[in-house]
C-alpha positions as CSV (number, residue, x, y, z in Angstrom):
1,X,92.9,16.3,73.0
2,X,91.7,14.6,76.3
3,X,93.2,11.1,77.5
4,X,90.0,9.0,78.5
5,X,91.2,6.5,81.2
6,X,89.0,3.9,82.1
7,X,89.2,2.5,85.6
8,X,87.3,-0.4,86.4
9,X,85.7,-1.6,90.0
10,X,86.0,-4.7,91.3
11,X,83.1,-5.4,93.6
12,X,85.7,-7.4,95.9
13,X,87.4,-4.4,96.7
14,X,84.1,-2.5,98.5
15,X,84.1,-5.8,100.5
16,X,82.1,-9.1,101.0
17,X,78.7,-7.0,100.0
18,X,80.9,-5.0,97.5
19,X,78.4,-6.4,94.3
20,X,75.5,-4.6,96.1
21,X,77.9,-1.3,96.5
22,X,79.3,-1.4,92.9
23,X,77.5,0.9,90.8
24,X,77.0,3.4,93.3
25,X,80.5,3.5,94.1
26,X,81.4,4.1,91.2
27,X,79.0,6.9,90.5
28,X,80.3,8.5,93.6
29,X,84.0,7.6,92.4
30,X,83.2,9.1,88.9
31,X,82.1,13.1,90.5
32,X,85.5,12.6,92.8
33,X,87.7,11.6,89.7
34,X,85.7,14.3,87.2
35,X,87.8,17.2,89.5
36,X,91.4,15.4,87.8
37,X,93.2,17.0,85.8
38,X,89.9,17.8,84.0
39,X,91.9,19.7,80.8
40,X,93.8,16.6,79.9
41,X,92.2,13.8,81.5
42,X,88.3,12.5,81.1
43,X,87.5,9.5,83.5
44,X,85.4,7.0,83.0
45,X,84.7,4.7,87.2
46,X,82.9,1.8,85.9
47,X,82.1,-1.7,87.6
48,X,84.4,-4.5,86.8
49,X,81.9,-7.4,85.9
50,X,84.3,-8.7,83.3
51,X,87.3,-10.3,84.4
52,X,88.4,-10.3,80.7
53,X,88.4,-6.4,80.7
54,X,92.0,-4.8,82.3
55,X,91.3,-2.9,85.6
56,X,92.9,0.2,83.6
57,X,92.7,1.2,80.1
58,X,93.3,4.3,77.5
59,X,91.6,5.5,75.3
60,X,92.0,8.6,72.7
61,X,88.7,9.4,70.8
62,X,86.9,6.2,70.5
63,X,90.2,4.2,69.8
64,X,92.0,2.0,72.6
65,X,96.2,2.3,73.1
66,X,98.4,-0.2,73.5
67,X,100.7,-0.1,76.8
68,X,103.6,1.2,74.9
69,X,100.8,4.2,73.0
70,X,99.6,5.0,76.3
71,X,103.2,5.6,78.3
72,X,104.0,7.8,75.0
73,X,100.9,9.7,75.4
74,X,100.9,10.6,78.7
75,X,104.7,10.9,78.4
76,X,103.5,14.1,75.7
77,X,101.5,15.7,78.5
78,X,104.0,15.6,81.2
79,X,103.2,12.7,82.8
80,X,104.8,8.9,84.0
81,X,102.3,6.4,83.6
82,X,103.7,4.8,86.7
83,X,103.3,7.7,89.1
84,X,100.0,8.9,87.4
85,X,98.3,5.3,88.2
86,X,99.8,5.2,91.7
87,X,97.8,8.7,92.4
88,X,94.9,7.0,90.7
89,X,94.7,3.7,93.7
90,X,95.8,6.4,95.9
91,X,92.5,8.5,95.1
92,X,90.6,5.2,94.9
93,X,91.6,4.2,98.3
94,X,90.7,7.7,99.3
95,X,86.6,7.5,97.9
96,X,86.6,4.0,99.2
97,X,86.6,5.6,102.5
98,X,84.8,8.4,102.0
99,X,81.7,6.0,100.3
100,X,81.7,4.3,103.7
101,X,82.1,7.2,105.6
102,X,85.8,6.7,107.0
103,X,88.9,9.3,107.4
């Protein structure tokens, strides 16, 4: 069963203009994540609107997991949450610059 991980944008972090880059970002964020770990990982790159919504989140099925169910889960497929979120702001930082066009 796939791990959905849901990684929200902040607008801030495309720059001063980053509410007018948002969506597209993360459309362009979502086809980079989608090539992830695809058998155990489905990704869901959406805007950050809510400040009341954690930047990161799990999900299995349609249900959410607690910090503690989430670190057990991916623990079962071989991974440390720690080290799988640092590659996830390291690929972020990575399609910020690509969306604007840097190396």
């Amino acid at each position: 069963m796939k791990i959905t991980v849901i990684c929200r944008i902040e607008p801030g972090c495309l720059g001063p203009y980053g509410a007018d880059h948002v969506k597209k970002f993360c459309a362009l964020g979502q086809k980079e994540f989608d090539k992830i770990d695809p058998d155990q990982v489905k990704w869901k790159i959406v805007p950050r609107f809510d400040k009341n919504k954690p930047e990161i989140q799990y999900k299995l099925n349609d249900r959410y997991l607690s910090q503690k169910q989430s670190i057990a889960y991916l623990k079962a497929l071989g991974k440390d949450q720690a080290k799988f979120e640092e590659i996830l702001f390291k690929q972020l930082g990575e399609s910020v610059n690509h969306y604007f066009g840097r190396q």
